[in-house]
Each structure stands twice: as C-alpha cells, then as structure tokens.
C-alpha positions as CSV (number, residue, x, y, z in Angstrom):
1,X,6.9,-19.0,-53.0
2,X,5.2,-15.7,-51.5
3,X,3.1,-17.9,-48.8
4,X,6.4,-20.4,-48.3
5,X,8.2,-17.1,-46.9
6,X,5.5,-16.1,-45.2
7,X,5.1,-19.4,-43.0
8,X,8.4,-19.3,-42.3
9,X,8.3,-15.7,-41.3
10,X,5.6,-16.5,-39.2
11,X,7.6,-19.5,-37.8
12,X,10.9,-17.3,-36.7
13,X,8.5,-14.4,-35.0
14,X,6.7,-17.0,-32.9
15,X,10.4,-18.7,-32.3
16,X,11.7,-15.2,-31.4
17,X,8.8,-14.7,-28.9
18,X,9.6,-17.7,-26.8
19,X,13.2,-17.1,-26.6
20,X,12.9,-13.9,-25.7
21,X,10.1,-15.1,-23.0
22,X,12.3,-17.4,-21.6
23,X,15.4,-15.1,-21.7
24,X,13.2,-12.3,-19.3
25,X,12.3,-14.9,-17.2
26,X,15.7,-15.9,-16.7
27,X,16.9,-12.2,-15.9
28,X,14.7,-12.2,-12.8
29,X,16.3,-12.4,-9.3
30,X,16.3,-15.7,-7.8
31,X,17.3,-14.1,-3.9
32,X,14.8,-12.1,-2.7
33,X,14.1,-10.4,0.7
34,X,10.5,-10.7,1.7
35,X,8.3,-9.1,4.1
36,X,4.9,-9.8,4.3
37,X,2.5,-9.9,7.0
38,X,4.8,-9.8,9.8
39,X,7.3,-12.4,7.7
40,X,10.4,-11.1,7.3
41,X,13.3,-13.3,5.6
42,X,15.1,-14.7,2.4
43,X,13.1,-16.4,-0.6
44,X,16.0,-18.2,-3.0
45,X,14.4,-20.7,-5.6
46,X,15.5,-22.3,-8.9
47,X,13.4,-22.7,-12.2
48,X,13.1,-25.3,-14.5
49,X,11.8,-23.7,-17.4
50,X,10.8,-26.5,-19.5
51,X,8.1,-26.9,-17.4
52,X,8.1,-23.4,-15.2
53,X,8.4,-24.9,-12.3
54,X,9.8,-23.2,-8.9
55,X,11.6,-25.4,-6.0
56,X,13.4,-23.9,-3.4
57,X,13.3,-22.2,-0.2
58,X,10.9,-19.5,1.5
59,X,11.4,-17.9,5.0
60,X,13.4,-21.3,5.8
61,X,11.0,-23.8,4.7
62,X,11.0,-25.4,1.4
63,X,8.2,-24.6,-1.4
64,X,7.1,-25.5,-5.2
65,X,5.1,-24.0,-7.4
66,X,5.7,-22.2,-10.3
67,X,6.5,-18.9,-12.4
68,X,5.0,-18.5,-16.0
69,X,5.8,-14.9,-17.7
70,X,5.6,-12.5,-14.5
71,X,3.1,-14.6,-12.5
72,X,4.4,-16.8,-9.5
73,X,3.2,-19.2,-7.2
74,X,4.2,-20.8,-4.1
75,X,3.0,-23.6,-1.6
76,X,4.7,-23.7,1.7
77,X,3.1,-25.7,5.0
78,X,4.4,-23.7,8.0
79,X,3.9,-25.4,11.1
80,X,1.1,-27.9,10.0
81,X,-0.5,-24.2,7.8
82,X,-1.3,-24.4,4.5
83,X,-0.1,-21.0,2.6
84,X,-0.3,-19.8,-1.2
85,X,2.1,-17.0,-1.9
86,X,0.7,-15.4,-5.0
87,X,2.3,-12.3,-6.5
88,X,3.5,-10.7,-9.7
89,X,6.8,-9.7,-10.9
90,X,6.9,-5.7,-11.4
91,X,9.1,-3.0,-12.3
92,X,10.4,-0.8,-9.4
93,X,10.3,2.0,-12.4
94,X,6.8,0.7,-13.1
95,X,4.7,-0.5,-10.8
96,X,3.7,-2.5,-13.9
97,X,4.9,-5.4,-15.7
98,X,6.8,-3.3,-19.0
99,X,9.9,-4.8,-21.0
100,X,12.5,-6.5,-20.1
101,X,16.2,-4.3,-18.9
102,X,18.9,-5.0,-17.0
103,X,18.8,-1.8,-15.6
104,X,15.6,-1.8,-14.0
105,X,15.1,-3.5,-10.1
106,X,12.1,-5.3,-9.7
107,X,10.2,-6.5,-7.0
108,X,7.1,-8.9,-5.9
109,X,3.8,-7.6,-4.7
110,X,1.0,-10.4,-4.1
111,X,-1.1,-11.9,-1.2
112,X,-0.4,-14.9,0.8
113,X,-3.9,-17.1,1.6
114,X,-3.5,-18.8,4.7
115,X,-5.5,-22.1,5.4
116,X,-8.1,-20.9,2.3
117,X,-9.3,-18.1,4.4
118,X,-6.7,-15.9,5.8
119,X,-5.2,-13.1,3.2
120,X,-1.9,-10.5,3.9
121,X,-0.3,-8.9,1.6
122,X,3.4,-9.0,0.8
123,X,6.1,-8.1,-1.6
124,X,9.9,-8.8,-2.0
125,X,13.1,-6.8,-3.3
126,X,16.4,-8.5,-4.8
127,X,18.8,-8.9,-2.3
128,X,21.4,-7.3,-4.9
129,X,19.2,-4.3,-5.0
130,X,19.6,-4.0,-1.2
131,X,23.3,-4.2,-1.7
132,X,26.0,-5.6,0.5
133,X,28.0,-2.2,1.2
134,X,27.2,-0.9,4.5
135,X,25.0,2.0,4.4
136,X,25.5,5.4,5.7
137,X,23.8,6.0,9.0
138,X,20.4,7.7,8.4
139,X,19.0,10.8,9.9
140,X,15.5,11.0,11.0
141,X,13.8,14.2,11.4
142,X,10.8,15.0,13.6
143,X,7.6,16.8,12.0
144,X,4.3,17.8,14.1
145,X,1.4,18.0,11.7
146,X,-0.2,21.5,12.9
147,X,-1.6,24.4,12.4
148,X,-5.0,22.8,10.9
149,X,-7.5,24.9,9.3
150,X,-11.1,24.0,9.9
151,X,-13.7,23.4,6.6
152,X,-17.6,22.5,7.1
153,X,-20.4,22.8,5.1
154,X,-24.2,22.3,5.7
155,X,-24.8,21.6,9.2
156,X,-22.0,19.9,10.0
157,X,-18.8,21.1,12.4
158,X,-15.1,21.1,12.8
159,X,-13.4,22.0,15.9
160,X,-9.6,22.6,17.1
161,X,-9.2,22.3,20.9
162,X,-5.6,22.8,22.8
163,X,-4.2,19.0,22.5
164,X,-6.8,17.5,19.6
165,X,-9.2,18.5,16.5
166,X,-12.2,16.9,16.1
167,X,-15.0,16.7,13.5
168,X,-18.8,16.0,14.1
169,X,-20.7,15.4,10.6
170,X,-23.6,12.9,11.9
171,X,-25.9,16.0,10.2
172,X,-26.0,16.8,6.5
173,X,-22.9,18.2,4.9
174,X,-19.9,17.8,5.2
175,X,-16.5,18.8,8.2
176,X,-12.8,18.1,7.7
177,X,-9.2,20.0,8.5
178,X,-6.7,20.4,6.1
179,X,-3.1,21.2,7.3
180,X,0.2,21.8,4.5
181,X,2.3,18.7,4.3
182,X,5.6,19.6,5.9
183,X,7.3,16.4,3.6
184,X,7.7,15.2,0.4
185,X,8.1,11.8,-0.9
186,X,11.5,11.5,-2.1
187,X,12.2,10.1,1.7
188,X,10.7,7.5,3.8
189,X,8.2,8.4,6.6
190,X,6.5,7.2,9.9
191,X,3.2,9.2,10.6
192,X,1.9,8.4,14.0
193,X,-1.1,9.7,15.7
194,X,-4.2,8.4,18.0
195,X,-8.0,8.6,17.2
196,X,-11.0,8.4,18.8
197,X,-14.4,7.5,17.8
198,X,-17.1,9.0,18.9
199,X,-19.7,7.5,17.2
200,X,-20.8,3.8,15.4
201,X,-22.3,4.8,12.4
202,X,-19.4,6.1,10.3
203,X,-18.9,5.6,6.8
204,X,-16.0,7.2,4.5
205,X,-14.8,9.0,7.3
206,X,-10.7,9.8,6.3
207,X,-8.8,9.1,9.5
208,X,-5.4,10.2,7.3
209,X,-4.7,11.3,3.5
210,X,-1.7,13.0,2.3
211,X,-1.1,11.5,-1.2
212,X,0.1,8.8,-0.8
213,X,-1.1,7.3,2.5
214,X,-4.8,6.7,2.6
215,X,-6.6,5.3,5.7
216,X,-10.5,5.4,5.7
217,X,-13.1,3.8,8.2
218,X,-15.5,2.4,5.6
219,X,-18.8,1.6,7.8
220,X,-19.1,1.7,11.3
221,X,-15.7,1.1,12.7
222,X,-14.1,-1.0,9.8
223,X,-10.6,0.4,8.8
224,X,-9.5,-0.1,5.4
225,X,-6.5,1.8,3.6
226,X,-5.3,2.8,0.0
227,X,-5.0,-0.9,-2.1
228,X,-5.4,0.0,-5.9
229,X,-7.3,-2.8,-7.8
230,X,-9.6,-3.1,-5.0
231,X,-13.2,-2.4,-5.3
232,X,-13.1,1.2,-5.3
233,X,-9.3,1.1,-5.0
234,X,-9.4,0.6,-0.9
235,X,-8.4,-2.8,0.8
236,X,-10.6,-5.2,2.7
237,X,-11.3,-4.7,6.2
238,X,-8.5,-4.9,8.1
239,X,-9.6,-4.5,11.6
240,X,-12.5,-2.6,13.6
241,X,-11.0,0.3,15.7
242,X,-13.0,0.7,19.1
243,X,-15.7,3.4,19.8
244,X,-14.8,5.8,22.6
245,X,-11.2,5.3,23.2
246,X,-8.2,6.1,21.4
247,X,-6.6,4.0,18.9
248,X,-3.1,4.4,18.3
249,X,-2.0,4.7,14.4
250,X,0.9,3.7,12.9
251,X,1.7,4.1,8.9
252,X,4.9,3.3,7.8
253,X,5.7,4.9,4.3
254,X,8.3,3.6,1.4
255,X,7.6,5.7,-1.2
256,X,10.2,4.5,-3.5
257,X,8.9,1.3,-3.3
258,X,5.1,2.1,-3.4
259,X,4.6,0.3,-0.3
260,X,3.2,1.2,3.5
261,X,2.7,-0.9,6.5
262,X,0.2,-0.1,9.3
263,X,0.1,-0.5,13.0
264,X,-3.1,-0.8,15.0
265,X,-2.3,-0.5,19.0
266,X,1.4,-1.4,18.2
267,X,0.5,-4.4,16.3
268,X,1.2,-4.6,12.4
269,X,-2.4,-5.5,10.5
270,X,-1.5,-5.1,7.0
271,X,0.9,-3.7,4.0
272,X,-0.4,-1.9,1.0
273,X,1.4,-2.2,-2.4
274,X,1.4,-0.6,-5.7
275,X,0.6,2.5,-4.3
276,X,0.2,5.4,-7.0
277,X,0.5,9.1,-6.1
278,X,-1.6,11.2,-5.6
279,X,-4.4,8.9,-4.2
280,X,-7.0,11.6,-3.5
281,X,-10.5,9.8,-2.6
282,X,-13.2,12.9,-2.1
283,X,-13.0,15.2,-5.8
284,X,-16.9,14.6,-5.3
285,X,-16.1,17.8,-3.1
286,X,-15.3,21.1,-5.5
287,X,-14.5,22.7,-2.1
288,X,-11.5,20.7,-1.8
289,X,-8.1,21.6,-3.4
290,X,-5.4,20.8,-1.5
291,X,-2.6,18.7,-3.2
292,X,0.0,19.5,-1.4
293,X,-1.7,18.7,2.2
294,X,-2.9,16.2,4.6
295,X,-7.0,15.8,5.2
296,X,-8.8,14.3,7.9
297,X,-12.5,13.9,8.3
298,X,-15.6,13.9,6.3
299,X,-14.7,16.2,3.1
300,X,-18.2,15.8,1.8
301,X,-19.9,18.4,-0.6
302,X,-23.8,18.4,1.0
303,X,-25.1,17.7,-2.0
304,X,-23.5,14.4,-2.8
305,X,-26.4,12.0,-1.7
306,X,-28.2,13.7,0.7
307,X,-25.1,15.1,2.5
308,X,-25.4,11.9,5.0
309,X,-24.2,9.2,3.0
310,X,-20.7,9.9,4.1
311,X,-20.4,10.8,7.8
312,X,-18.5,10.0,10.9
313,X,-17.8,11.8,14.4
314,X,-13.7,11.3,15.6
315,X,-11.2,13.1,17.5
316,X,-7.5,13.3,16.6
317,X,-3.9,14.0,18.7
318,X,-0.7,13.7,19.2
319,X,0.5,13.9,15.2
320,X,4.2,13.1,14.9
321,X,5.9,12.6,11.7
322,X,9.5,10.9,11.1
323,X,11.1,11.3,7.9
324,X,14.3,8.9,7.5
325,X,16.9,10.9,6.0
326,X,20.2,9.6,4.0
327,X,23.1,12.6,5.3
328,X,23.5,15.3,2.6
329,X,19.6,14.7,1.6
C-alpha cells in the first residue's frame, strides 16, 4: 500500500509539473515590439504546444520555429538572408528566468545570426506593456560631464586642456579622470561625446564607464562594450575606431530595461542586454573608489602585470548628456 501511494504521488507531482509548464508558457505575450540591430517592428506568433511549435509573423515576414520553457527560436529569410532569432524569455523584475506572475512584464533578449556568420543582438517588450494611452510629453534635460579630476600613477600622465582631456599611459602605470555623475538611473539617458586615438597599441583602455554603460577598446582599436555572459563579461568586437581622428560616440541608455544601443559616426553597431548595475571593470586598482562617477582611461594599479599590460593613449571632448524626463519626475 505504502509504495502504491507513493507511485501515484509521484505520478500527480510529475502531472502538476507539466501543467503548470504549459500554463507559464501560455501566460507569455504573443505581440511583441522588437528592436534589434537596426530592426524595429511587431513580432505576433501562435504556439502549438503539443509540439512547441511557433508560426507566425516577424518584422512582416513570416517565421517557425519554436518555444520550449523560456527558450525561443525563429527562422525568417529576409530578402533571399537566412536569419536565426534566438533569445530567452526574462523577467523585466529579473533579468532572469524566475516564476511565473501575472504581474510581472517580460521581455526577449537574444542574438540574431545572419547567413551563419553575422551576429546582433536584440530584445523585445509586450506591446501591452508599452500601452495604448498616449503618453505624456517627455522632458529632456541637458548635462555636460565636467569638472574632471586627473589620477596617474607610475609614469604615466593625465592632462585637461581648455576644450578636451587626454590620457597618455604607453609607460608603466596607470592615468585616468574621474568626474561625479550628474544622473541617476531611474531615467533614460543619451551620453554623447567624440574620441581620438592617439596611438595603435591600446588595450583595456575605458573610452566611457559610469555604472551602467561600459565601452572599452580591447586591443588596438577594437571597441567592445558591457555584454554580461561574455568572456570576461564584454561583447565581441564591434567595430575598430580610427587612429588619429575623432570618432563620434553615441550610447543610448534604458535603464529600466537593462538595455543600451551604441552609435559609431552616427551609425547604430550594436545593443547590449541584461545589463546589471554597477558594472565596474578595474577593482584590480585600490586607488579607485568612485561609485557614484564616470571614468575614462587607463585606471591601472602599476603593479598589475608590469603596469603595461593595460594601456592606451586618447583624447576626449565635447561630453553632453540627455536625460529623458517624464513631467513631475
């Protein structure tokens, strides 16, 4: 009798666990507004979940594939392309599949691989969490980044000229300029500024980090930014900025969303996701305590390897920041 119960225990909590699968999947949205990689438009689909599969409509073009627990997967063939939209199902309270509520929002974060080669990021929000009342008219308020304070060690060098700042830490040590940051992230924000490089050999070398943006020249030139679950939680290259001219910069922050888009030379090049706060990539430097400021440069303790592991040589100007703020906020 005692094992009899027991199986059939064992049969009802198994039962339980597949309803209850099937039930969250079913409270997902089925409408979502997507933006990824310069896409911007509707996703709508329908699941059959005897099977999990997906069919329905992305950006105007139809697509299968399918969604099993939080995981999805879609084919579309743009224009004679062949694309894979993979992403995961998260909670906007999260950032991290958790259990199932109806009061929670969710949204999509995942990459789209182009022709087998080609990857962008992109995530999607309900369309019933962007709601169909308008919206009041939002305020934006203009901040200039200033007042920098210079740091170096070893033989290394920061500088602050009428117009720019500039760092030179080709020589072991470390240079950087720290600045309070005159925003919080309870708002959305647009930091622009332009850079310069005066040198090839960089590597490390923050070009922006205030918590929760993060943009870093890995080697050389190569520009990468914040991406958690990344090898050493940075992104892949994105694009090689250009030696001895100015570059403009373009980082568009959604904090609520844990998501920021960036502009090379007025052109998107990628979006980061799942962005946690704070992102702070130099505590190998003691010297460095500054959570409630923006950093640029090399922030380097001399003694981590050598002092001339991380370097880099730049020039910075014309910091503006924009935060987009709802009236009475």
């Amino acid at each position: 009798m005692k094992r009899f119960l027991t199986f059939n225990f064992l049969i009802i909590f198994v039962g339980l666990i597949f309803i209850s699968s099937v039930y969250a999947q079913r409270s997902y949205p089925t409408i979502w507004w997507v933006n990824g990689n310069g896409y911007t438009g509707t996703l709508q689909y329908r699941v059959n979940y005897t099977n999990n599969k997906v069919n329905g409509t992305l950006l105007g073009t139809p697509v299968s594939g399918y969604l099993v627990g939080r995981h999805i997967v879609l084919h579309r063939y743009p224009q004679g392309k062949t694309q894979i939209w993979e992403g995961w199902i998260m909670d906007q309270t999260r950032g991290a599949p958790g259990l199932i509520s109806y009061k929670r929002e969710y949204f999509i974060a995942g990459e789209i691989v182009e022709n087998g080669e080609k990857i962008y990021p992109w995530y999607a929000l309900p369309k019933r969490a962007l709601g169909h009342r308008p919206r009041p008219a939002i305020k934006s308020s203009i901040i200039y980044a200033n007042q920098w304070q210079k740091h170096r060690l070893g033989l290394c060098s920061a500088s602050i000229a009428p117009g720019k700042i500039c760092v030179n830490s080709m020589k072991p040590g470390g240079a950087w300029l720290t600045t309070n940051r005159p925003y919080n992230f309870l708002s959305n924000y647009t930091v622009e500024f332009e850079i310069k490089l005066r040198h090839r050999d960089n590597h490390w070398l923050v070009l922006y980090s205030d918590g929760f943006l993060f943009l870093v020249i890995d080697w050389g030139t190569t520009l990468k930014h914040y991406q958690l679950g990344k090898p050493y939680n940075v992104s892949r290259p994105i694009a090689n900025l250009k030696a001895g001219v100015w570059n403009s910069i373009r980082m568009d922050a959604y904090p609520k969303r844990r998501t920021f888009d960036l502009f090379v030379n007025g052109q998107k090049v990628s979006s980061a996701y799942n962005v946690t706060v704070p992102n702070q990539f130099y505590t190998q430097n003691q010297f460095v305590d500054c959570n409630n400021c923006i950093v640029v440069g090399d922030p380097d303790d001399i003694t981590y390897k050598g002092g001339l592991y991380n370097r880099g040589s730049a020039c910075w100007r014309k910091f503006k920041i924009t935060e987009k703020l709802k009236p009475g906020i």
